[in-house]
C-alpha positions in Angstrom: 61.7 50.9 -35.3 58.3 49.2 -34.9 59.7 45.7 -34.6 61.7 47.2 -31.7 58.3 48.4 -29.9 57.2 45.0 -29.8 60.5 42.7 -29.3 62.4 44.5 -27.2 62.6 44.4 -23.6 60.4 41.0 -23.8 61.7 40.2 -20.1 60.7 43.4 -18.5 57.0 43.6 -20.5 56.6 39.5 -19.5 57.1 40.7 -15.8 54.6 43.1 -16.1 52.1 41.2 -17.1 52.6 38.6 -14.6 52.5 41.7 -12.2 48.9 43.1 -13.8 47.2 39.5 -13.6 48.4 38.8 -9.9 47.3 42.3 -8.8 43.5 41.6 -10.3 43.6 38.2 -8.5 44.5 39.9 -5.7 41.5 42.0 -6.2 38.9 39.6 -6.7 40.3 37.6 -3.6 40.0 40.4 -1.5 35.4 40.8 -1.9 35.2 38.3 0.8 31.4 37.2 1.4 29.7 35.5 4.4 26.6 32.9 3.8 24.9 30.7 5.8 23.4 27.3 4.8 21.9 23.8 5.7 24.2 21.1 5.1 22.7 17.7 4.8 24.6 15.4 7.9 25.3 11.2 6.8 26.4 9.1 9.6 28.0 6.2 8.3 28.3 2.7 10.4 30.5 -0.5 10.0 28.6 -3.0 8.9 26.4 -5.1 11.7 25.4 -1.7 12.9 23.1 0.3 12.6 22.1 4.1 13.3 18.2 3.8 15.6 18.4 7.1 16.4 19.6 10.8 14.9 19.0 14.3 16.6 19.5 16.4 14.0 20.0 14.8 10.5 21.3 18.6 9.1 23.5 21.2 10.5 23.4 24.8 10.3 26.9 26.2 8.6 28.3 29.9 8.2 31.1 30.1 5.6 33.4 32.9 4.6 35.6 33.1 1.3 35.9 34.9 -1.8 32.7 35.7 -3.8 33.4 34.0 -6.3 33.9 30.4 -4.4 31.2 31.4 -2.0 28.9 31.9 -4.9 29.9 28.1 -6.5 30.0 26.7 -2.6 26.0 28.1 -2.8 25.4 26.2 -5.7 27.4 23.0 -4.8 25.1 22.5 -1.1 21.9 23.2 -3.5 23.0 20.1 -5.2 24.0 18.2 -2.3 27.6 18.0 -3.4 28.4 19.3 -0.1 27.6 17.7 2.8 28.5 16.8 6.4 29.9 13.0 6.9 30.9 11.4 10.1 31.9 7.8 10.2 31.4 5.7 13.2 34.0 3.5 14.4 32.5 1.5 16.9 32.9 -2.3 16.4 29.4 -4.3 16.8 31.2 -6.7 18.9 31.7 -4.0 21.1 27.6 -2.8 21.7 25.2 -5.9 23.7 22.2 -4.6 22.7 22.4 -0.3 21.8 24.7 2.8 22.7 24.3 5.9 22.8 27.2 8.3 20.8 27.7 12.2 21.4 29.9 13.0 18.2 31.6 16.2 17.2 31.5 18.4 13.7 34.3 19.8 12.6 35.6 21.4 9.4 37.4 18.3 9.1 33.6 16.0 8.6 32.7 18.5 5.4 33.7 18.8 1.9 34.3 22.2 1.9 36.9 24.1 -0.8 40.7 24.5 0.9 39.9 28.8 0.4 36.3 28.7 2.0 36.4 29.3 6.0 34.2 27.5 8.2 33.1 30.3 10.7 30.6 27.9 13.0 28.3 25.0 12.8 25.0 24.2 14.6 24.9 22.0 16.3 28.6 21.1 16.6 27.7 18.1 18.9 25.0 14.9 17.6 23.6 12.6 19.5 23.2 9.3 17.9 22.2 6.2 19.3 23.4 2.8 17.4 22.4 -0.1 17.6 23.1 -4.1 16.7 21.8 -5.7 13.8 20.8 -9.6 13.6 18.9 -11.8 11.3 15.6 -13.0 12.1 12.6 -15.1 10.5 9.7 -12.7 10.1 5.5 -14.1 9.0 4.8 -12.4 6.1 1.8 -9.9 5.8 -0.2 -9.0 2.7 -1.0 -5.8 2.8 -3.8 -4.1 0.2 -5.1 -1.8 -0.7 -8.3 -0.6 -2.9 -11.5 -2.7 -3.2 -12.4 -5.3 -5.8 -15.0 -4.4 -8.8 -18.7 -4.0 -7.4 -20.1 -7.5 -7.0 -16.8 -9.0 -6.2 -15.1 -10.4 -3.4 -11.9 -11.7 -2.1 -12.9 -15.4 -0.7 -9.0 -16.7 -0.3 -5.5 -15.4 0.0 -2.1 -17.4 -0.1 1.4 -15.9 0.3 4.7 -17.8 -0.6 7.0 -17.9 1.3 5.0 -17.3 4.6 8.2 -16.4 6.3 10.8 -14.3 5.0 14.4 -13.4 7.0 15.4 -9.5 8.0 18.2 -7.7 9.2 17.4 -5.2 11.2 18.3 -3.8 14.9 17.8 -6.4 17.8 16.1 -4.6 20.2 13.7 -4.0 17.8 13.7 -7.7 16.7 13.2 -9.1 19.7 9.6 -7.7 19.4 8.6 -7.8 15.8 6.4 -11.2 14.8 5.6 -10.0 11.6 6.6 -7.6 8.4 4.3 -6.7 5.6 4.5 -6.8 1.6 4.3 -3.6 -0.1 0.8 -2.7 -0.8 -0.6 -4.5 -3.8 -3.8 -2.2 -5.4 -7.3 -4.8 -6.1 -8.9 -1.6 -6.7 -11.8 -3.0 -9.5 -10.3 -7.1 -9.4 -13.3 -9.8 -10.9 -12.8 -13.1 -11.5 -10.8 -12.4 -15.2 -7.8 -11.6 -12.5 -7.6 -15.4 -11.0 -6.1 -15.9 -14.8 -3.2 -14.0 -13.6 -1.9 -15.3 -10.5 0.5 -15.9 -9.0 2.0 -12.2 -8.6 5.3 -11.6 -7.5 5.5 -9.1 -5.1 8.1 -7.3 -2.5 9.0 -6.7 0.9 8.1 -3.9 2.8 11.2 -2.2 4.3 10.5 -1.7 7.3 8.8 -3.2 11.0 6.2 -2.1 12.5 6.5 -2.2 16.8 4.3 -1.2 19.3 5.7 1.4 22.3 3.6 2.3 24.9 -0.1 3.4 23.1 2.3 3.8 19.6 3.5 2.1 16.7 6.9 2.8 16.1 8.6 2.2 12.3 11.8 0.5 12.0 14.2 0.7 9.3 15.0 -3.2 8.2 16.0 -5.0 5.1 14.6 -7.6 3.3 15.9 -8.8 0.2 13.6 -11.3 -0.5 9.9 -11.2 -2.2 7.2 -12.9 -2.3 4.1 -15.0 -4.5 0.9 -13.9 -4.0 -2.3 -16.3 -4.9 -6.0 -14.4 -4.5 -9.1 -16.0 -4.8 -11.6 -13.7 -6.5 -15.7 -14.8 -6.5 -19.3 -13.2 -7.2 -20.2 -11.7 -3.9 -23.2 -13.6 -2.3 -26.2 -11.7 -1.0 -29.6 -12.4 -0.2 -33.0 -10.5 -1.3 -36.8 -10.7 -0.2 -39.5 -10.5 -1.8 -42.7 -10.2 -0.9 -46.7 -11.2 -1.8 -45.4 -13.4 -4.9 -48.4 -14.8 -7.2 -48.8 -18.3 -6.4 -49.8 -19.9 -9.9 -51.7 -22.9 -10.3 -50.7 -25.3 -13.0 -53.1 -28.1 -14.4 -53.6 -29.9 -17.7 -56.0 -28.7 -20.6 -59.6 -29.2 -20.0 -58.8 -29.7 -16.3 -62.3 -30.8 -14.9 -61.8 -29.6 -11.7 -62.5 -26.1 -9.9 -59.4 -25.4 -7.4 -59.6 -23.3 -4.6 -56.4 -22.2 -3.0 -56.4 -20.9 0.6 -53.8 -18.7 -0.1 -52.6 -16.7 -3.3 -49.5 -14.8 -2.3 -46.3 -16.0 -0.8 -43.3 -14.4 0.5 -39.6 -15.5 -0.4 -36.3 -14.8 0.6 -33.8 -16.1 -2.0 -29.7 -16.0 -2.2 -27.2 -15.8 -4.9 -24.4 -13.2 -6.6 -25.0 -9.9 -5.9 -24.3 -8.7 -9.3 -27.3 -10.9 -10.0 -29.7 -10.3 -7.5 -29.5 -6.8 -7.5 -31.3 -7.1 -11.5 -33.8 -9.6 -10.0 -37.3 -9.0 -10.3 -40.9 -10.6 -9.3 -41.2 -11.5 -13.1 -38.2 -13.6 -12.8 -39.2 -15.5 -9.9 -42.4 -18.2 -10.3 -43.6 -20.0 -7.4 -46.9 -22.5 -8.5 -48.6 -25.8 -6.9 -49.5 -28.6 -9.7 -52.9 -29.7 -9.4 -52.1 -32.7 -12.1 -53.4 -35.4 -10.0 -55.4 -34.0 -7.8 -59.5 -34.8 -7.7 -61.9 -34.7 -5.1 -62.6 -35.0 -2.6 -60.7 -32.7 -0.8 -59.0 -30.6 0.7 -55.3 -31.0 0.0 -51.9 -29.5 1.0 -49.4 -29.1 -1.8 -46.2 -27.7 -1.7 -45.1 -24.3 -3.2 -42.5 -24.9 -6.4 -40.2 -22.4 -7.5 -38.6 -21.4 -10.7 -35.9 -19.4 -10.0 -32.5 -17.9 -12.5 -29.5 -19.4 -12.6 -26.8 -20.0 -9.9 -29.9 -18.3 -7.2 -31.7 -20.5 -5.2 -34.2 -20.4 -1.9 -32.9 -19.6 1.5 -35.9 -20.9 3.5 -38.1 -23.9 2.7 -41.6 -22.7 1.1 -44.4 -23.7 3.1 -47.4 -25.6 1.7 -51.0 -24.3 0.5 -54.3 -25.8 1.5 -56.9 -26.1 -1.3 -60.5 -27.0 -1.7 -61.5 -29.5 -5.0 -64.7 -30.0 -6.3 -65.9 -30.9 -9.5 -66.9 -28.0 -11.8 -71.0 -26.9 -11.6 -72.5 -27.5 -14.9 -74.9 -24.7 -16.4 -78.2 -25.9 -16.8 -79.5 -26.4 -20.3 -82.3 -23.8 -21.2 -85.2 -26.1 -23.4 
């Protein structure tokens, strides 16, 4: 009896079933939802083309379609699954110089899901103007960035190649002279980084043209790089000092009295920064050397100077008059 409740009529129960689960599809197909999203728009070119100008790169969309599609159709533009493609079928032997395109969205130019209803799209028209590309020999030109290390300085560059060739729109072409390397950082350089060179280092993708009183960027490619050679010194500077000592060097036992006319000098002196700026008045020595010098006088002798290494005098020192006479001897008490 129970093996009856379960075997027979198989056909009919089978049916049933088939009946229950079409009926809850049914149901579930039947919560309809409405959403609207922005759907990224790609226009894609043939190649010797390319696309100058866009007026909208995304388009407003409102769907309807079951929940539970709309729901995963949500998720799917989120993730830029979905998107808006047109493909442009212009041939380049076909545009002199640029054209200008007016080009229709349909349902047919997204990915949508067969059961998902495209209710509108905004805007459902695109301008974009195309445009030719050529090849042309650009100068290449370093950009940096950053400052070297305090002290430092950047005395020569070299770049090589010096030219490098780019594909890019030929109106645009036409006026470019010049594209630059991406920015290479000499934030903190010294000396240690001449070592190093040369560095290799890429293109830049993209021209920079003047319209009007602006610059105007212009997608190009490159697909070349470059070596890069910098020169890194000391930084020079200059420092003045003023009222300096002026010494007076003679022998042991020197005989003579020497009078100078004047005492104190000023000096202006030159060298690396990093140097100058620990310089101080003990470290410079200016003196005139009596040696072989008697009277009668007077004399003019020229300032010397002792001075650290790699700094030196920027202007000439000028030279000291002086009085000689021979020393007064103290009278002898009898």
């Amino acid at each position: 009896m129970i093996k009856e409740i379960f075997t027979g009529n198989i056909l009919t129960k089978f049916m049933a079933l088939v009946m229950a689960v079409a009926l809850w599809l049914y149901a579930i197909n039947r919560q309809t939802e409405d959403v609207t999203e922005v759907v990224k728009l790609n226009v894609s070119v043939p190649e010797g083309i390319t696309v100058l100008e866009q007026s909208f790169e995304e388009i407003t969309v409102h769907l309807r379609g079951p929940q539970s599609i709309i729901e995963s159709v949500e998720d799917m533009i989120k993730d830029r699954k979905i998107q808006a493609r047109y493909v442009v079928k212009e041939s380049p032997e076909g545009i002199e110089d640029q054209v200008k395109q007016t080009i229709p969205i349909t349902r047919a130019h997204i990915n949508l899901p067969s059961a998902v209803k495209l209710v509108s799209v905004y805007p459902d028209r695109v301008d974009v103007l195309l445009g030719k590309l050529q090849q042309k020999k650009l100068k290449v030109n370093l950009q940096k960035k950053g400052e070297p290390a305090i002290g430092y300085a950047i005395s020569n560059e070299f770049v090589f190649p010096g030219e490098v060739e780019v594909v890019g729109p030929l109106n645009m072409l036409k006026e470019a002279s010049f594209i630059n390397t991406v920015p290479i950082d000499i934030g903190g350089i010294t000396i240690d980084q001449n070592r190093t060179f040369p560095w290799r280092i890429g293109i830049d993708q993209k021209v920079i043209v003047k319209r009007g009183d602006k610059n105007v960027s212009v997608p190009v490619t490159c697909n070349e790089d470059v070596q890069v050679w910098l020169q890194i010194v000391e930084q020079q500077d200059t420092r003045f000092f003023e009222k300096i000592k002026i010494k007076v060097m003679r022998p042991a036992e020197y005989p003579y009295e020497i009078k100078p006319q004047d005492e104190y000098a000023n000096i202006r002196v030159k060298g690396p920064k990093l140097v100058l700026d620990k310089l101080n008045t003990e470290d410079v020595v200016l003196y005139i050397d009596v040696t072989s010098l008697k009277p009668p006088g007077p004399y003019k002798q020229p300032i010397k100077c002792d001075l650290p290494k790699n700094v030196e005098l920027v202007d000439k020192l000028p030279e000291v008059r002086l009085d000689i006479r021979e020393k007064m001897r103290s009278l002898e008490v009898k």
